[in-house]
N, C-alpha and C positions, 0 to 999 in steps of 0.2 A: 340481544340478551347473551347469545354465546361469547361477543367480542367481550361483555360486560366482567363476566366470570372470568373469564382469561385472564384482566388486567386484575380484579380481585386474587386470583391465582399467583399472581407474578409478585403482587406488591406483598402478600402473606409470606412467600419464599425469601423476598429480601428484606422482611422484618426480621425474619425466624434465623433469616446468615448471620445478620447485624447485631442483634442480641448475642448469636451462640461464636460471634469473633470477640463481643464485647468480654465473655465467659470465658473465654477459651484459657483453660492452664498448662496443657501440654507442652511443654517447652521446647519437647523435641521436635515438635512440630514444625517443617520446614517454614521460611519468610516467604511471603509469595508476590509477586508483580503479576499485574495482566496488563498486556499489549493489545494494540485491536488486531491487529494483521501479523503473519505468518516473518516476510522480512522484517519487520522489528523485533521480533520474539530472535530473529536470527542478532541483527545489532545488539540486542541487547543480553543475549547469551554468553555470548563474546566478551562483553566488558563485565556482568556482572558475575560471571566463572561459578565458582560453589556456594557464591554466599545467598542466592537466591533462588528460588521454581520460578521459573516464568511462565504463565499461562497466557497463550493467544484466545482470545475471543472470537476471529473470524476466522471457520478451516479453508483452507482453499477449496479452492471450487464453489464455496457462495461469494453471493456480491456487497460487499461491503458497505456498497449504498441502500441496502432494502434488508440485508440480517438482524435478525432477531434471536436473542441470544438463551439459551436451555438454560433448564432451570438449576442443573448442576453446575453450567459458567455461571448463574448468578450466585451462588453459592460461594465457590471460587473468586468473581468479584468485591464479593464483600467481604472477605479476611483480605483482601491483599493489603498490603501498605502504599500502592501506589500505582497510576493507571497510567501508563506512558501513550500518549494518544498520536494520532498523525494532524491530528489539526480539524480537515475538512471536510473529513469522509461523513457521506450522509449518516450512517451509523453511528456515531459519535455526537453528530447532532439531534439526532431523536432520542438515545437514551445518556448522556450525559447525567441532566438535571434528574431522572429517576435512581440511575445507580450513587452518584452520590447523595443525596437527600437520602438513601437506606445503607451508607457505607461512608460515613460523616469523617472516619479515620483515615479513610483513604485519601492520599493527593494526588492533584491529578497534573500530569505533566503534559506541555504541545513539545514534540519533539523535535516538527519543522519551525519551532521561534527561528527569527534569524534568518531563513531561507526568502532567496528575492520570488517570492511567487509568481506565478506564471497566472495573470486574471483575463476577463473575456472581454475584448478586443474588438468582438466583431467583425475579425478579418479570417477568422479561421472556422472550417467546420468541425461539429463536434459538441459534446455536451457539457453544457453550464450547472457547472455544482453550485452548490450550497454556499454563497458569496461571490458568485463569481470566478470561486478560486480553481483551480485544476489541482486538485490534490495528489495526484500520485509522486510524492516529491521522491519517494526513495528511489526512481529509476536512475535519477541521475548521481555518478559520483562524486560531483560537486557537494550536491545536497547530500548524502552521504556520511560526509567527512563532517557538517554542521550535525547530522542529526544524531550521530555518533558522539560529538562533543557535548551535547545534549542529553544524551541518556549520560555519562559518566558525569555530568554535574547534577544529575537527580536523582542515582544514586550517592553523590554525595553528602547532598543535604539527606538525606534520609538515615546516610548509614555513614557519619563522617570519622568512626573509627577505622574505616577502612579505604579512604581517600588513596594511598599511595598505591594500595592493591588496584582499584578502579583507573587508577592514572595509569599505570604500568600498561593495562590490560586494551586504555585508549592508546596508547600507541602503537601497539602490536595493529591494533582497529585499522588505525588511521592506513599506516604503512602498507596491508591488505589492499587496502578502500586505494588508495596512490595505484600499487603496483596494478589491480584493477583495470585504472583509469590510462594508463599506459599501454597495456594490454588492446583495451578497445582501440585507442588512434592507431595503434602500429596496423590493427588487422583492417582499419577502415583509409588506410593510408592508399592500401592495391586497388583496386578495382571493385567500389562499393558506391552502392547507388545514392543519391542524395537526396531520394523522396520515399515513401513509401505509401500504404495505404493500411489504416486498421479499422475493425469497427469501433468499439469504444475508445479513447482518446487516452489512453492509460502510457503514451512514450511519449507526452510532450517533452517535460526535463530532459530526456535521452535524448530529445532532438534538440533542443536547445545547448546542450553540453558539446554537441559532434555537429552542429552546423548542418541539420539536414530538414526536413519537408514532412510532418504527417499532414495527411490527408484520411479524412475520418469519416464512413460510409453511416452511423449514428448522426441524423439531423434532432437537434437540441432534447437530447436524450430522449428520442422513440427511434421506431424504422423508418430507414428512408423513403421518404416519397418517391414514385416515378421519375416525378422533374430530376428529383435531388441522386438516384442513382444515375441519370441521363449526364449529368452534370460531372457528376464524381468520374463515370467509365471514360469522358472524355477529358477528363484532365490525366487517367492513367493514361491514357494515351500519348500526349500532347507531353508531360513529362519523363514518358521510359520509365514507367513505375513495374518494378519486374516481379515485388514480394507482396501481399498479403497477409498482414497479420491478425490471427484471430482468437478468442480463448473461450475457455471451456463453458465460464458459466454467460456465454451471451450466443443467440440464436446464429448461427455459421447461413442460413439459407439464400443470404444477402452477398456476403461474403462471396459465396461462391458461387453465385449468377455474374457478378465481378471478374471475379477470376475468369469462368469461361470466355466472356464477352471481349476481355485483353488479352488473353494468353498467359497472362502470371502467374507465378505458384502461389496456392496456402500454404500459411504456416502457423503453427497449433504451437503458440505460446505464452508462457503463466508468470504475468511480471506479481501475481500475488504468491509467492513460490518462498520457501523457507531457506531455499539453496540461489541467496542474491547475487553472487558472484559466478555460479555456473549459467544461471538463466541471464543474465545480461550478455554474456561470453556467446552462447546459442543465438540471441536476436539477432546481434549483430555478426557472427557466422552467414545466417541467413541473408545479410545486405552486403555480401562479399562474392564474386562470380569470377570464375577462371578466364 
C-alpha cells in the first residue's frame, strides 16, 4: 500500500511539471538540460557555456544504478528541453519510459552513441549491467572526446542558432580532453603498476585506454563470497597489485580485509566526481610509485 502511494505520488508530481512546462510564459526563465551524472553536467557545461542550467539528476555519493530521483528533480525534469543520458546506467533504465511519457517535450539524447562498448565477456570479474554493457564510459579519454562531440551535436539540433557558439566551445572541450589524455601516459610512463584491484568495476574504459588489469572484489554485483575473496587476494599477490581502489557509496569492509591480507594501500576514489579531469589525474597518481 505505501509502495502503492508513492508511485501515485510521483506520477501527480510529473503531471503537475508537465502541464505547468506546457504553461510556462516566463520567458526570462532560464532553458534547462538534465544530465544523469555529475561528469556529464561537467562535459556539458563546458560546451553549452550561458546558454543553458544544466541539472544533474544523480549527486555524488548515490549509486546510479539504484537512485531514485526527488520530487523537485522531477520537477526540473519536466521543463528541461532535453535529457542527455550515459546509455546504460541502471537509473536510466528504470525511469526513462516514466520521465518521458510525463515530459513528451523533452528529448532525450545517449551520449556514449559511437563509443566501442566494453560487454561481458566472461573473462573478467565484476559486475554485469543492464545489457551486458559496463557503462562507465566517461572514465576513459578516448570516450571522452566521442561523448563531448555528442553533447555539442544535441545541443545543436536543439538550439541550432547557436551552432558556431557550441562548435567553438567543442574545441576548447576536445583540446582539454587531448592535453588530459597526455597527461595520464607521461605520468603512467615511470614507474606505474599494470593491475589494480577495485570493488565495483567502474575503471574498465581507464584500463582499456592505458593497457592495464582491473580486478574487481564485487562478484556479479553482490559481495564477494569467501571462495571469490580467496581467489581475488591471490591474484593480488601473484600480480604485484599495490593500490586498492574504493568509493564512497559502496561497503569499503571487503576492500579492506584485502588490503590487510596483501599489504596494499586503499584508495577513496570518486570517478562520479564533477571535477573529470582532477579525479582522473588522482587515480592514476595513485598507480605511480617512486
Amino acid at each position: 500500500m505505501k509502495q502503492t502511494l508513492q508511485l501515485i505520488a510521483v506520477l501527480i508530481t510529473l503531471t503537475l511539471a508537465s502541464c505547468q512546462t506546457r504553461n510556462r510564459q516566463n520567458a526570462d526563465e532560464p532553458r534547462t538540460l538534465v544530465v544523469t551524472i555529475e561528469p556529464l553536467r561537467y562535459f556539458t557545461e563546458q560546451i553549452a557555456g550561458e546558454q543553458f542550467k544544466v541539472v544533474s539528476i544523480v549527486p555524488e555519493g548515490s549509486s546510479p544504478e539504484t537512485y531514485d530521483p526527488t520530487p523537485r528533480q522531477l520537477l526540473d525534469i519536466a521543463k528541461s528541453e532535453a535529457w542527455l543520458k550515459i546509455g546504460y546506467i541502471g537509473f536510466e533504465q528504470t525511469w526513462t519510459d516514466k520521465l518521458t511519457a510525463n515530459a513528451p517535450q523533452m528529448k532525450v539524447f545517449d551520449t556514449s552513441e559511437g563509443i566501442e562498448l566494453i560487454r561481458d565477456t566472461h573473462h573478467h570479474e565484476g559486475h554485469v549491467h543492464v545489457g551486458g554493457v559496463e557503462p562507465h564510459t566517461w572514465t576513459s579519454p578516448t570516450n571522452a572526446r566521442i561523448i563531448a562531440r555528442n553533447i555539442c551535436n544535441a545541443l545543436c539540433r536543439i538550439d541550432s542558432a547557436n551552432t558556431n557558439y557550441y562548435t567553438e566551445r567543442l574545441g576548447r572541450m576536445d583540446s582539454l580532453i587531448c592535453r588530459t589524455d597526455s597527461t595520464l601516459h607521461a605520468m603512467l610512463a615511470q614507474n606505474a603498476d599494470k593491475a589494480f584491484l577495485i570493488y565495483h568495476p567502474s575503471l574498465s574504459y581507464y584500463a582499456r585506454d592505458y593497457g592495464m588489469e582491473q580486478l574487481c572484489l564485487e562478484e556479479n554485483g553482490r559481495e564477494p563470497s569467501p571462495a571469490h575473496m580467496r581467489k581475488i587476494i591471490e591474484q593480488c599477490r601473484q600480480k604485484g597489485i599495490r593500490t586498492i581502489f574504493i568509493q564512497k557509496e559502496f561497503d569499503s569492509r571487503n576492500a579492506t580485509l584485502a588490503a590487510q591480507e596483501t599489504g596494499t594501500k586503499l584508495v577513496l576514489i570518486n570517478p562520479l566526481a564533477y571535477e573529470w579531469e582532477q579525479e582522473l589525474i588522482n587515480i592514476t597518481k595513485n598507480l605511480v610509485h617512486e
